[in-house]
Biopython code that builds the backbone (N, CA, C, O; Angstrom):
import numpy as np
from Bio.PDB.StructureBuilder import StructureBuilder

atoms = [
    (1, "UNK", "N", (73.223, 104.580, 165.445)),
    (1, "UNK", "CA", (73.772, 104.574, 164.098)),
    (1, "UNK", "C", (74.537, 105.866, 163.844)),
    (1, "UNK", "O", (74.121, 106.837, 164.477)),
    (2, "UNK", "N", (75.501, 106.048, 163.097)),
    (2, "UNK", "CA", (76.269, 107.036, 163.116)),
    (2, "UNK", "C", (75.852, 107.353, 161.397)),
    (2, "UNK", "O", (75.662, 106.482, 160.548)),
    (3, "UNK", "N", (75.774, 108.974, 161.176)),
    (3, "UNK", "CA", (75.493, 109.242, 159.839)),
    (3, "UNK", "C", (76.915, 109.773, 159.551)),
    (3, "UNK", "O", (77.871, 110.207, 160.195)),
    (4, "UNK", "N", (76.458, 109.434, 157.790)),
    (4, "UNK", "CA", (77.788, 109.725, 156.969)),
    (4, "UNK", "C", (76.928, 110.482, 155.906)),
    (4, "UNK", "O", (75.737, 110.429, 155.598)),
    (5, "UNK", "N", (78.380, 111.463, 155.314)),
    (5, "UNK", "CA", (78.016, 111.863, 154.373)),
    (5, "UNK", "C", (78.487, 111.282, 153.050)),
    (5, "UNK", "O", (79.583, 110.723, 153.080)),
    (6, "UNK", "N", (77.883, 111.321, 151.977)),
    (6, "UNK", "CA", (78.185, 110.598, 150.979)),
    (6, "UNK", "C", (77.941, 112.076, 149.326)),
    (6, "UNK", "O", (76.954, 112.471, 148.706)),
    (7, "UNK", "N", (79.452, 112.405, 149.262)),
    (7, "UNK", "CA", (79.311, 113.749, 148.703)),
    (7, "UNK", "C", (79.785, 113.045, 147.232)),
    (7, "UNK", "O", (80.587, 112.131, 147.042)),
    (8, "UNK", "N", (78.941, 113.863, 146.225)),
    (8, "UNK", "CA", (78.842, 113.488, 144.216)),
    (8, "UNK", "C", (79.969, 115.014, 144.436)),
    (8, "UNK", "O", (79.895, 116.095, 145.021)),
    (9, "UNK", "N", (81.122, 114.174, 143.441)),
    (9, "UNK", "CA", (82.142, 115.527, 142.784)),
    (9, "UNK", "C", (82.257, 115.906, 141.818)),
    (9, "UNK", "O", (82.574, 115.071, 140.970)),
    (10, "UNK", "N", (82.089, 117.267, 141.387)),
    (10, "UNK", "CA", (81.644, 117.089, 139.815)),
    (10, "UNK", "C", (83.697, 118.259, 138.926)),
    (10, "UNK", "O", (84.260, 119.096, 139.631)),
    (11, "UNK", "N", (83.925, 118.106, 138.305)),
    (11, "UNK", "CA", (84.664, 118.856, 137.689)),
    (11, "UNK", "C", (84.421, 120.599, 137.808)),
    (11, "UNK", "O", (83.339, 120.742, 138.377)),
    (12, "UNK", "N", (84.744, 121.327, 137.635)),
    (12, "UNK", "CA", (84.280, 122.647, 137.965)),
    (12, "UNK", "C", (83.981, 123.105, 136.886)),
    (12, "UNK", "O", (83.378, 124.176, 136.952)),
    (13, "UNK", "N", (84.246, 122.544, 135.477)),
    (13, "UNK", "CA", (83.408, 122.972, 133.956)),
    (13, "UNK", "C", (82.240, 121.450, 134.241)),
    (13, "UNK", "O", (81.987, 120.741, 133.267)),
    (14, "UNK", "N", (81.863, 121.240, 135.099)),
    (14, "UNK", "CA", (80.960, 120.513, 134.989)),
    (14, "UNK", "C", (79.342, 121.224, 134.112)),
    (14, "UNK", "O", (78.866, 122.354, 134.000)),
    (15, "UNK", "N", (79.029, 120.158, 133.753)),
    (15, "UNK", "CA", (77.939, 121.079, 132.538)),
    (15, "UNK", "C", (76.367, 120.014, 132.821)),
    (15, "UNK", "O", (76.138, 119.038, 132.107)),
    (16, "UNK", "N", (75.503, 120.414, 133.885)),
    (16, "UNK", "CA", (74.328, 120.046, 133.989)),
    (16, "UNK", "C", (73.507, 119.354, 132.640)),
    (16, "UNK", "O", (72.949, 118.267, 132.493)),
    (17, "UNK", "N", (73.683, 120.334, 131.886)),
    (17, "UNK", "CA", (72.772, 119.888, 130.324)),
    (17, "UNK", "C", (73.057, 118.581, 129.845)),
    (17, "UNK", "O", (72.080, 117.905, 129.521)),
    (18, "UNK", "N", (73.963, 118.182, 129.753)),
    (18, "UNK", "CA", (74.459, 116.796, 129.953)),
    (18, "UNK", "C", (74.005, 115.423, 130.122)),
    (18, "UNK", "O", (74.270, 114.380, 129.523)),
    (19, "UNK", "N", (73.242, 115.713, 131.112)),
    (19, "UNK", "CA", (73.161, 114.904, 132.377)),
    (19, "UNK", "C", (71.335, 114.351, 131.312)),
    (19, "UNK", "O", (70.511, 115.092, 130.776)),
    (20, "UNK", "N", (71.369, 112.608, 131.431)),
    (20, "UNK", "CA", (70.781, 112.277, 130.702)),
    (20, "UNK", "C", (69.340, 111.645, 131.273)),
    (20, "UNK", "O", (69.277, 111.827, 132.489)),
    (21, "UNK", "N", (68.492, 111.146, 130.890)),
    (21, "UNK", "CA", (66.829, 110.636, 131.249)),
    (21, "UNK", "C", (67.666, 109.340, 132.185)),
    (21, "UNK", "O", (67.541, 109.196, 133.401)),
    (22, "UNK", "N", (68.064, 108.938, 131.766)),
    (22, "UNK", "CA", (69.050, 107.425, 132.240)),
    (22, "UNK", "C", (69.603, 107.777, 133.679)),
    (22, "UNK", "O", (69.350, 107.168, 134.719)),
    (23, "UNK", "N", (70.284, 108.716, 133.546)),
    (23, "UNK", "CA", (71.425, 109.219, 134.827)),
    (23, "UNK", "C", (70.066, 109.751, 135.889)),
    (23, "UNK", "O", (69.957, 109.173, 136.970)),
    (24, "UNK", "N", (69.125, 110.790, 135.548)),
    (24, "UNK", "CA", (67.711, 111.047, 136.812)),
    (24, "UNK", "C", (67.221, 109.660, 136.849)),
    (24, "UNK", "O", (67.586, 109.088, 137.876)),
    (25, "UNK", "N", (66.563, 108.991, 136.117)),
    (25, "UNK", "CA", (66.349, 107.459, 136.573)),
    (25, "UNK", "C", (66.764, 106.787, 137.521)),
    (25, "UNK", "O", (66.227, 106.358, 138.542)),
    (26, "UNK", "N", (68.052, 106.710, 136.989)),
    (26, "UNK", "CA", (69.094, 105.650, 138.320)),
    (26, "UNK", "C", (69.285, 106.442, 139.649)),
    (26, "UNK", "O", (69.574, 105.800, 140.659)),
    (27, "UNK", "N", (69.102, 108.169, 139.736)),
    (27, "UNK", "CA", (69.519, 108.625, 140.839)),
    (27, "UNK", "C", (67.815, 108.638, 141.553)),
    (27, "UNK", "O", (67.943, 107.934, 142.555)),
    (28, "UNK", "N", (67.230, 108.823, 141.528)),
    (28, "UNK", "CA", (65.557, 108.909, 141.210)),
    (28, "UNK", "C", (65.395, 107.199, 142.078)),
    (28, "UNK", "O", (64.978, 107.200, 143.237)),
    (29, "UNK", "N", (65.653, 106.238, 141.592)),
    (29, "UNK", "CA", (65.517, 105.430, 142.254)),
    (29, "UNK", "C", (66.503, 104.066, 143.093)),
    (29, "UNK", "O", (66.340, 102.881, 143.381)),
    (30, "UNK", "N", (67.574, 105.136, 143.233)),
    (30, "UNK", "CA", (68.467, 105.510, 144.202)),
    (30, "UNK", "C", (67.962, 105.809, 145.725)),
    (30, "UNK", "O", (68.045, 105.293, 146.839)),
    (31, "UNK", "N", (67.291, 107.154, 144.990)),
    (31, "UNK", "CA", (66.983, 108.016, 146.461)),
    (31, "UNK", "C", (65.547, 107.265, 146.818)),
    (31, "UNK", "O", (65.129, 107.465, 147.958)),
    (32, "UNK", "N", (64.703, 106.363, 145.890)),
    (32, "UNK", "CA", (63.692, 105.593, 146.329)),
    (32, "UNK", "C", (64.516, 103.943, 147.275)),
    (32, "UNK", "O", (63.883, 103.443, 148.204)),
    (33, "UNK", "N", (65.261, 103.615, 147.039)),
    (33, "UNK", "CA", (65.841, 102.382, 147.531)),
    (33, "UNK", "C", (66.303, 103.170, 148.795)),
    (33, "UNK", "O", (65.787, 102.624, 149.770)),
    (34, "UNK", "N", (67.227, 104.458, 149.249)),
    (34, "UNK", "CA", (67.411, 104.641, 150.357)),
    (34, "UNK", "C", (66.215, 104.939, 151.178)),
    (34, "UNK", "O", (66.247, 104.545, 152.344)),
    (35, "UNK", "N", (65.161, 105.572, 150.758)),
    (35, "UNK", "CA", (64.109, 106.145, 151.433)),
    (35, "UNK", "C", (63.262, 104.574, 151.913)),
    (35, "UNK", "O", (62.649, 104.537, 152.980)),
    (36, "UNK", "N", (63.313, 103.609, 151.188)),
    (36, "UNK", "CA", (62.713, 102.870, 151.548)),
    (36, "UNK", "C", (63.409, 101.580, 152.880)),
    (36, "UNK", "O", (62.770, 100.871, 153.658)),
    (37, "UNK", "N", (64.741, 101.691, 152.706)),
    (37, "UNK", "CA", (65.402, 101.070, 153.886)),
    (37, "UNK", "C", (65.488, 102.249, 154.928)),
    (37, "UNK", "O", (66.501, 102.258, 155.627)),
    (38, "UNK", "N", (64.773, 103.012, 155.078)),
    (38, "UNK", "CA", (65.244, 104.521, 155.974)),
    (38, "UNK", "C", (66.441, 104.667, 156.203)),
    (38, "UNK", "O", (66.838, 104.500, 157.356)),
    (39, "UNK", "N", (67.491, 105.074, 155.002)),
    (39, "UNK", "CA", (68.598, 105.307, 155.654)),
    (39, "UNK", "C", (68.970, 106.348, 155.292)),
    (39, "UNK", "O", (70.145, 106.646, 155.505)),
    (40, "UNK", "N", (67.943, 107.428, 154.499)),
    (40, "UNK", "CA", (68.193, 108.606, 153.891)),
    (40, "UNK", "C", (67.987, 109.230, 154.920)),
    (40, "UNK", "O", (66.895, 108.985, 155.431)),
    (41, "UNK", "N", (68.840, 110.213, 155.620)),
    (41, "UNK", "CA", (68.452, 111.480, 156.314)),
    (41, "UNK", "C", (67.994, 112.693, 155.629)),
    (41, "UNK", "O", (67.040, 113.335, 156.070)),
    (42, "UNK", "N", (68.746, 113.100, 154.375)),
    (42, "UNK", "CA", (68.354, 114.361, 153.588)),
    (42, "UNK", "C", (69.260, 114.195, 152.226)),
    (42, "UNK", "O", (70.072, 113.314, 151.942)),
    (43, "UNK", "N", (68.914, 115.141, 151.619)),
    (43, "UNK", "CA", (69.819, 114.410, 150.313)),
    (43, "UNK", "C", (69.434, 116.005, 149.422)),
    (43, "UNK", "O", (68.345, 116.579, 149.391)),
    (44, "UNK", "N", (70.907, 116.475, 148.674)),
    (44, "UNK", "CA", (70.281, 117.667, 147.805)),
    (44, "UNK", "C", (71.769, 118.037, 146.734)),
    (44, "UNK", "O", (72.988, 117.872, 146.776)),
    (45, "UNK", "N", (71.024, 118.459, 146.076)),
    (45, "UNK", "CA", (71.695, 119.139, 144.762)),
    (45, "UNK", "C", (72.203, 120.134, 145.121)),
    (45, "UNK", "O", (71.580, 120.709, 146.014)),
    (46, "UNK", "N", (73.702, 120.910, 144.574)),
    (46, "UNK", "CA", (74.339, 121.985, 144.815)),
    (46, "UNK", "C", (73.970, 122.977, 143.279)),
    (46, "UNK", "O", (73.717, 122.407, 142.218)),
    (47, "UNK", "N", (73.993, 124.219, 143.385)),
    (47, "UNK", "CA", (74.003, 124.503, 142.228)),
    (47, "UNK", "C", (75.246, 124.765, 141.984)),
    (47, "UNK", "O", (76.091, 124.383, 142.794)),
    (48, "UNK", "N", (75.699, 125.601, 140.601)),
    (48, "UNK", "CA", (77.411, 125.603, 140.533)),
    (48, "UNK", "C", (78.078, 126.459, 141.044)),
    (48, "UNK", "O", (77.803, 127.638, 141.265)),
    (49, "UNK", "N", (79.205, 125.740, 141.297)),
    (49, "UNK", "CA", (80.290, 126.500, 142.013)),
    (49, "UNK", "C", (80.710, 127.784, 141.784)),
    (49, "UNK", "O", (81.300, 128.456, 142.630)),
    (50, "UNK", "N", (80.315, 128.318, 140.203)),
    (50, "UNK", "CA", (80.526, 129.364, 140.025)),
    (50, "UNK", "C", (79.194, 130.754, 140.813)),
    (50, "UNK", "O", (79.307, 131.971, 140.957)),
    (51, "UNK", "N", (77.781, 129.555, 141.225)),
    (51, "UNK", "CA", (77.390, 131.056, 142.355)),
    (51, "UNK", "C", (77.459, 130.927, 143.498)),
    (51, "UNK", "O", (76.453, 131.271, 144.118)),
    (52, "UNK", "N", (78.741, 130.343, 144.372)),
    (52, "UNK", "CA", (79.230, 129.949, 145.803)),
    (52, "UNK", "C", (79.707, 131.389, 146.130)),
    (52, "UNK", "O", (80.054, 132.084, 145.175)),
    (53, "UNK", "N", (79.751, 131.816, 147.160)),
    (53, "UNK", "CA", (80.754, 132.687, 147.869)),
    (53, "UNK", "C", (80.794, 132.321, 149.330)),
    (53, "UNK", "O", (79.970, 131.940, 150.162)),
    (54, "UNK", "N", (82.200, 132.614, 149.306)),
    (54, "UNK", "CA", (83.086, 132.433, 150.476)),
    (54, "UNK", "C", (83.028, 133.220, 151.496)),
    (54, "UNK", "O", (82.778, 134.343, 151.058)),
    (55, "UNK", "N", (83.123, 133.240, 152.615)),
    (55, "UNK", "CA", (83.420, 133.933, 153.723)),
    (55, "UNK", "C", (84.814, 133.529, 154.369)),
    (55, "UNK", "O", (85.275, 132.392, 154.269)),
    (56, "UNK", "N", (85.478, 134.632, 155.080)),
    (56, "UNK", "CA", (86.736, 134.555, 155.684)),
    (56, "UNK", "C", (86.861, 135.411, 156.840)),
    (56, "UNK", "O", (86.821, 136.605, 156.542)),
    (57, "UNK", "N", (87.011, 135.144, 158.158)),
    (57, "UNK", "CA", (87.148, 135.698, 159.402)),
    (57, "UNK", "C", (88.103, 136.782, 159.064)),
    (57, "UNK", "O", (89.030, 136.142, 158.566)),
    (58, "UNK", "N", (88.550, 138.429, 159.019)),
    (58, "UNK", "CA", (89.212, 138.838, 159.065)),
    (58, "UNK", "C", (90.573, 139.096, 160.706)),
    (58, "UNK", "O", (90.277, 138.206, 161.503)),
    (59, "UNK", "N", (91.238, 139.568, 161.030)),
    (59, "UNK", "CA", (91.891, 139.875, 161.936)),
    (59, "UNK", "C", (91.155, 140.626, 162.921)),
    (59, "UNK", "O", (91.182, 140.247, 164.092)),
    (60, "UNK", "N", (90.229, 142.071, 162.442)),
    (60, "UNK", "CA", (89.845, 143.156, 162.530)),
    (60, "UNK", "C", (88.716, 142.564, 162.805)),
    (60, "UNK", "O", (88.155, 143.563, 163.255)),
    (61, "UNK", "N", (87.988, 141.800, 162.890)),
    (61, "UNK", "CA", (86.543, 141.010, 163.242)),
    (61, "UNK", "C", (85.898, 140.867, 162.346)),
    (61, "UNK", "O", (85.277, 139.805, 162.373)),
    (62, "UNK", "N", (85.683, 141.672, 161.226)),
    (62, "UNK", "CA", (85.100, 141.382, 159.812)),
    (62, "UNK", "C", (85.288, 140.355, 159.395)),
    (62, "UNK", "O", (86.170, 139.589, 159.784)),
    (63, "UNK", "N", (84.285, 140.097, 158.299)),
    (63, "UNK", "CA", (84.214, 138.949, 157.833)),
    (63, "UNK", "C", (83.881, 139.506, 156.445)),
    (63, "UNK", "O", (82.930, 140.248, 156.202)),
    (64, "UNK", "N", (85.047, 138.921, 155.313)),
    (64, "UNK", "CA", (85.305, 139.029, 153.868)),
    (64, "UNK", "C", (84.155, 138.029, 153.277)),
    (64, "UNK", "O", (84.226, 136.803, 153.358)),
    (65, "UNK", "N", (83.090, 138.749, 152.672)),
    (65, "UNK", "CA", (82.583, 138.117, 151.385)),
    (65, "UNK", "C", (82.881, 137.945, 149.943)),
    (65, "UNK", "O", (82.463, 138.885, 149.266)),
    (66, "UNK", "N", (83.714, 136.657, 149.037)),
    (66, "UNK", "CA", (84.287, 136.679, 148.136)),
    (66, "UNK", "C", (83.053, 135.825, 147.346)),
    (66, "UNK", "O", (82.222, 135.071, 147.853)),
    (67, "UNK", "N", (83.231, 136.216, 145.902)),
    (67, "UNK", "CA", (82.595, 135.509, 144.820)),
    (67, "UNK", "C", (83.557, 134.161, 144.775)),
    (67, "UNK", "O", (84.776, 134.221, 144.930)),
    (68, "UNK", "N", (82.739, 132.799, 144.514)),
    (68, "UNK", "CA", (83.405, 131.151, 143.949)),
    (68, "UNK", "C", (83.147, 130.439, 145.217)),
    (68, "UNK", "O", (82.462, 130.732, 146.197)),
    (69, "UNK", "N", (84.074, 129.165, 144.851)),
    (69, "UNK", "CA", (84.452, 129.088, 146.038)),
    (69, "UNK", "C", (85.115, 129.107, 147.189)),
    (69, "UNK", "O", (85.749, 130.156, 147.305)),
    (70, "UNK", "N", (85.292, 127.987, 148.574)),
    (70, "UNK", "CA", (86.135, 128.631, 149.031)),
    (70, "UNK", "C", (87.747, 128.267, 148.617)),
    (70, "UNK", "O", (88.691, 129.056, 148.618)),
    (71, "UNK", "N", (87.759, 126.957, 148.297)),
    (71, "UNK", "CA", (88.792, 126.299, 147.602)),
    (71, "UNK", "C", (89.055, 126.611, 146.481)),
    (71, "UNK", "O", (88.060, 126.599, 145.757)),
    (72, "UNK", "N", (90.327, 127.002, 145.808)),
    (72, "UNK", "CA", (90.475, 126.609, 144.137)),
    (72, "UNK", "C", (90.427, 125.485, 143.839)),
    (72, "UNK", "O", (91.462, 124.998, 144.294)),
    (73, "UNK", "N", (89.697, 124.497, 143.199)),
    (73, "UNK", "CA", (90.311, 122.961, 142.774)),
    (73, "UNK", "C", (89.515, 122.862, 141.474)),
    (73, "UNK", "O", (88.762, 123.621, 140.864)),
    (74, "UNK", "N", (90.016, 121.537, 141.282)),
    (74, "UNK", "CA", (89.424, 121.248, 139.645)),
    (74, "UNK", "C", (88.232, 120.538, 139.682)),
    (74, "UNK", "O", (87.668, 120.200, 138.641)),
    (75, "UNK", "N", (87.671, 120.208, 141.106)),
    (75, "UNK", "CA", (86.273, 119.176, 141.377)),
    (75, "UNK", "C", (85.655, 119.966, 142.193)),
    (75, "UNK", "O", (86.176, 121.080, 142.251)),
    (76, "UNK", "N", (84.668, 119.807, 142.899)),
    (76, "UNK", "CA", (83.364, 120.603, 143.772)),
    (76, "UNK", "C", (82.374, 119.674, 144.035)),
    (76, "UNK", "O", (81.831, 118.915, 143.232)),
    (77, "UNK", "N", (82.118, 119.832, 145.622)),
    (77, "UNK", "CA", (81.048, 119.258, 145.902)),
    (77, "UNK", "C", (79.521, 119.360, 144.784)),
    (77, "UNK", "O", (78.863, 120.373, 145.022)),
    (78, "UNK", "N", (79.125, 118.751, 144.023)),
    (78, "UNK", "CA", (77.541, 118.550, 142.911)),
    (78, "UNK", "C", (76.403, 118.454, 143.755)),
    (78, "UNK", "O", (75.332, 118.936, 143.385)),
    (79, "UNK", "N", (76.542, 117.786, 145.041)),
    (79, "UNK", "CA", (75.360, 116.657, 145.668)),
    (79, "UNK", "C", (76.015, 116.298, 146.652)),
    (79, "UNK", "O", (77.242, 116.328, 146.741)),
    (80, "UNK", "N", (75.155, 115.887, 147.566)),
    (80, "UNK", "CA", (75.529, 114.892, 148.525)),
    (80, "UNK", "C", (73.818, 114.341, 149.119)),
    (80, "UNK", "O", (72.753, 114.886, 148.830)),
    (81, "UNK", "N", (74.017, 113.154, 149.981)),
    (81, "UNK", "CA", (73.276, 112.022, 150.679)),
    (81, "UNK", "C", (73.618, 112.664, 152.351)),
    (81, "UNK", "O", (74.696, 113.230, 152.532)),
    (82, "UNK", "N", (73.108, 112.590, 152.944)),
    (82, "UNK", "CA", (73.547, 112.332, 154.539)),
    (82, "UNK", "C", (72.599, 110.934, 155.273)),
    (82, "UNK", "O", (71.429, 111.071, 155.633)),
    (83, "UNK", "N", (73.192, 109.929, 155.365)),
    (83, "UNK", "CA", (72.618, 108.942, 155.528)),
    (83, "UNK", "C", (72.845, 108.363, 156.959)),
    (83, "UNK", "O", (73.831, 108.753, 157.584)),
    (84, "UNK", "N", (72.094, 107.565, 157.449)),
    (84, "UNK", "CA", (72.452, 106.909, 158.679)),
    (84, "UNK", "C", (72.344, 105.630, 158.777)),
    (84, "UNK", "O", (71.280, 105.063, 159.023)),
    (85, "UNK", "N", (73.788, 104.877, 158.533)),
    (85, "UNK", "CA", (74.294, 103.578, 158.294)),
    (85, "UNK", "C", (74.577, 102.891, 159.725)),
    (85, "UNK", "O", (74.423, 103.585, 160.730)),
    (86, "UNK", "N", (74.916, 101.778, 159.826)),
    (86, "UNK", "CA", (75.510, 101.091, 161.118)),
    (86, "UNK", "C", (77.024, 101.186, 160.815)),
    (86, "UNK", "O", (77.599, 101.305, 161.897)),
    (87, "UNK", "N", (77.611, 101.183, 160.135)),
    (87, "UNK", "CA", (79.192, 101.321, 159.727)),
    (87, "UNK", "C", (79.721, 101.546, 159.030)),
    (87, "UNK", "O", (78.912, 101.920, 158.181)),
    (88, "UNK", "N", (80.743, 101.637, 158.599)),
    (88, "UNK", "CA", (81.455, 102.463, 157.023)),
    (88, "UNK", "C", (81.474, 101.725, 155.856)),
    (88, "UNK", "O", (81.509, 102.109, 154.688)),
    (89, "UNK", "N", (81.442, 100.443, 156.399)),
    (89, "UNK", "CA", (81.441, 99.505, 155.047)),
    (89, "UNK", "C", (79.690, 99.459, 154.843)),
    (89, "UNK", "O", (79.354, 99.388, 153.661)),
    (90, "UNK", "N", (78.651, 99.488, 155.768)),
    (90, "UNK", "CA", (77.387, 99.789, 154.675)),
    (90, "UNK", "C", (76.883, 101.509, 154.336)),
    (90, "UNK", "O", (75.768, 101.904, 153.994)),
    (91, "UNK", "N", (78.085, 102.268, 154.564)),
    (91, "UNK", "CA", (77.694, 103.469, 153.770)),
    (91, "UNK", "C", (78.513, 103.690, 152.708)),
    (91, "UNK", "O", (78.122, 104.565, 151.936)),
    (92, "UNK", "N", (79.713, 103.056, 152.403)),
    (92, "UNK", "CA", (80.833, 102.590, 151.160)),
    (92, "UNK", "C", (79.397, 101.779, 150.070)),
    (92, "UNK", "O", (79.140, 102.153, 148.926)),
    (93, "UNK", "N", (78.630, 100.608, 150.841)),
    (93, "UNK", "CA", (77.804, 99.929, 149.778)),
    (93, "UNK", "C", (76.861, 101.174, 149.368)),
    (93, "UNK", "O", (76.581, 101.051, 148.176)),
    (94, "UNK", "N", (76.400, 102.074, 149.803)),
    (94, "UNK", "CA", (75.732, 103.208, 149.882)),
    (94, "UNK", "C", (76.434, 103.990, 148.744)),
    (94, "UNK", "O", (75.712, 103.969, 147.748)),
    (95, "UNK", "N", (77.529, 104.640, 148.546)),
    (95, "UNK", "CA", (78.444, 105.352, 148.121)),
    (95, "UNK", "C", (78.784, 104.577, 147.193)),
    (95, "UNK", "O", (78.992, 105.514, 146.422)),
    (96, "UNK", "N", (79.152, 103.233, 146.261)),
    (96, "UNK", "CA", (79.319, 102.370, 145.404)),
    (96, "UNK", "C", (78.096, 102.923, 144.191)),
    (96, "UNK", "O", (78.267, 103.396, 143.067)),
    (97, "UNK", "N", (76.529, 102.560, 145.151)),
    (97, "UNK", "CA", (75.463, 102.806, 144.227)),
    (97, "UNK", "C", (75.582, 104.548, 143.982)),
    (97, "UNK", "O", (75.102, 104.975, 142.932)),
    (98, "UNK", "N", (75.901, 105.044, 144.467)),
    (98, "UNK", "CA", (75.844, 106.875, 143.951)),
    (98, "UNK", "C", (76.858, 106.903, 143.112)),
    (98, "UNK", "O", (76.602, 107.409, 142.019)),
    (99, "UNK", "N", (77.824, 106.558, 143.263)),
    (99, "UNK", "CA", (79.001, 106.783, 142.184)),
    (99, "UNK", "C", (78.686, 105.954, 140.534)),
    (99, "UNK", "O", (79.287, 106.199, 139.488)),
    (100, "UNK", "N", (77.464, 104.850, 140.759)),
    (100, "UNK", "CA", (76.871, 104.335, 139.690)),
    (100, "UNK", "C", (76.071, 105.366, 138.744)),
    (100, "UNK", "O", (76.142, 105.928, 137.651)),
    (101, "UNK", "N", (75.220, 105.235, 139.947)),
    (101, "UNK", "CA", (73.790, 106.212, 139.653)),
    (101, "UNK", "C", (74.142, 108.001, 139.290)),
    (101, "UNK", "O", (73.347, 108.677, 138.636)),
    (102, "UNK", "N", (75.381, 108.531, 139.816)),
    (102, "UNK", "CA", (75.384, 109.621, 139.237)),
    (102, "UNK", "C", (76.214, 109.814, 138.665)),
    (102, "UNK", "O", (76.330, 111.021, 138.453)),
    (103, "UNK", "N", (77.608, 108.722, 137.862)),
    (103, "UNK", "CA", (78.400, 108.851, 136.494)),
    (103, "UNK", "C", (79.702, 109.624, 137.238)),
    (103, "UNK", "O", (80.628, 109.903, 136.476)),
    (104, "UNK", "N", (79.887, 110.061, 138.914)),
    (104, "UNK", "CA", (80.914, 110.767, 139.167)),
    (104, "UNK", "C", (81.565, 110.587, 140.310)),
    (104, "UNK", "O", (80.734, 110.346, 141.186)),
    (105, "UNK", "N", (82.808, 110.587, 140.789)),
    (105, "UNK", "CA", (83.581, 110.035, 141.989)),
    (105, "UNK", "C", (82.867, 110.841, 143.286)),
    (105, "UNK", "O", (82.591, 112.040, 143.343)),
    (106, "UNK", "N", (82.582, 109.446, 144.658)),
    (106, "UNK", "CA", (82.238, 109.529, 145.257)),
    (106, "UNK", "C", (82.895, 109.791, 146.619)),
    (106, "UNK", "O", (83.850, 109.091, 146.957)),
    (107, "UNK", "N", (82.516, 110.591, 147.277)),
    (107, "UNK", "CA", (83.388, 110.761, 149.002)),
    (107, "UNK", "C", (82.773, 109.959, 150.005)),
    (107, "UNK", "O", (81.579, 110.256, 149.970)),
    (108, "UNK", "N", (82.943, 109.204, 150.772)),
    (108, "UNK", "CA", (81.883, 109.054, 152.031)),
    (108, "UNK", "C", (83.140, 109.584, 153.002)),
    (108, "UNK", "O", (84.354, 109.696, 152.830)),
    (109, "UNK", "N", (82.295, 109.831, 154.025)),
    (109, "UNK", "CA", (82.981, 110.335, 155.511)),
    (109, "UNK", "C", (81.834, 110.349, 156.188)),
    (109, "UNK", "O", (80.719, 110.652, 155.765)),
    (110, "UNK", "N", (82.352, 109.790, 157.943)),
    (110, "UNK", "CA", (81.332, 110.379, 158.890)),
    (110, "UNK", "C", (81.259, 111.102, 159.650)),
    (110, "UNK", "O", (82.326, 111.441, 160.160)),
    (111, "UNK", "N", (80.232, 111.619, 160.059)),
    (111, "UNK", "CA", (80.188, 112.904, 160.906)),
    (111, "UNK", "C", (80.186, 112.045, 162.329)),
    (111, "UNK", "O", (79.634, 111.006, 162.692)),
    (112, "UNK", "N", (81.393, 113.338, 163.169)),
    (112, "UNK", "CA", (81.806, 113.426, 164.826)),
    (112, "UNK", "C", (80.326, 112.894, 165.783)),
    (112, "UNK", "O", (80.362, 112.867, 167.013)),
]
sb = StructureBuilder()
sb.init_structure("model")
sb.init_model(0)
sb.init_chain("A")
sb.init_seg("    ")
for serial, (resi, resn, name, xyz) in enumerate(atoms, 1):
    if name == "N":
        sb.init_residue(resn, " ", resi, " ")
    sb.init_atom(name, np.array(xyz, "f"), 0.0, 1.0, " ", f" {name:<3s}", serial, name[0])
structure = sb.get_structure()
């Protein structure tokens, strides 16, 4: 079986407090429906992007530690699933229910 990742994107003023009894429910037994077909490998919450820092290979061999992240954009990885599906279309059905269950656009991709 080949695992995919299945990454939650949140806005970068994304605002946790928000986030309702309804929305942990559905993700809550989410992560009970994958755990119970074993197709959850690991699964976790990011905190925000604003306490990420970056690293960057310098020329000189150093390596630059910056505050954020490493990208500027207007979305950020929130979460992700790493699951182990038989194919892309049952980790898309996988990725359908997260984009339900957590109210925000979903990525799948698989890993090499």
């Amino acid at each position: 079986m080949t695992q995919y990742l299945v990454a939650i994107h949140h806005p970068d003023n994304y605002d946790a407090s928000r986030e309702d009894e309804a929305m942990h429910r559905d993700i809550d037994a989410l992560n009970e429906e994958m755990e119970a077909k074993g197709i959850r490998v690991f699964a976790g919450g990011l905190r925000p992007v604003s306490s990420a820092k970056s690293l960057r290979a310098q020329p000189n061999g150093k390596v630059l530690v910056t505050d954020g992240p490493y990208l500027e954009t207007k979305e950020h990885i929130g979460g992700f699933w790493i699951l182990e599906a038989a194919d892309m279309n049952e980790a898309l059905a996988w990725g359908r229910k997260a984009a339900v269950a957590c109210r925000a656009p979903v990525e799948v991709r698989a890993f090499h």
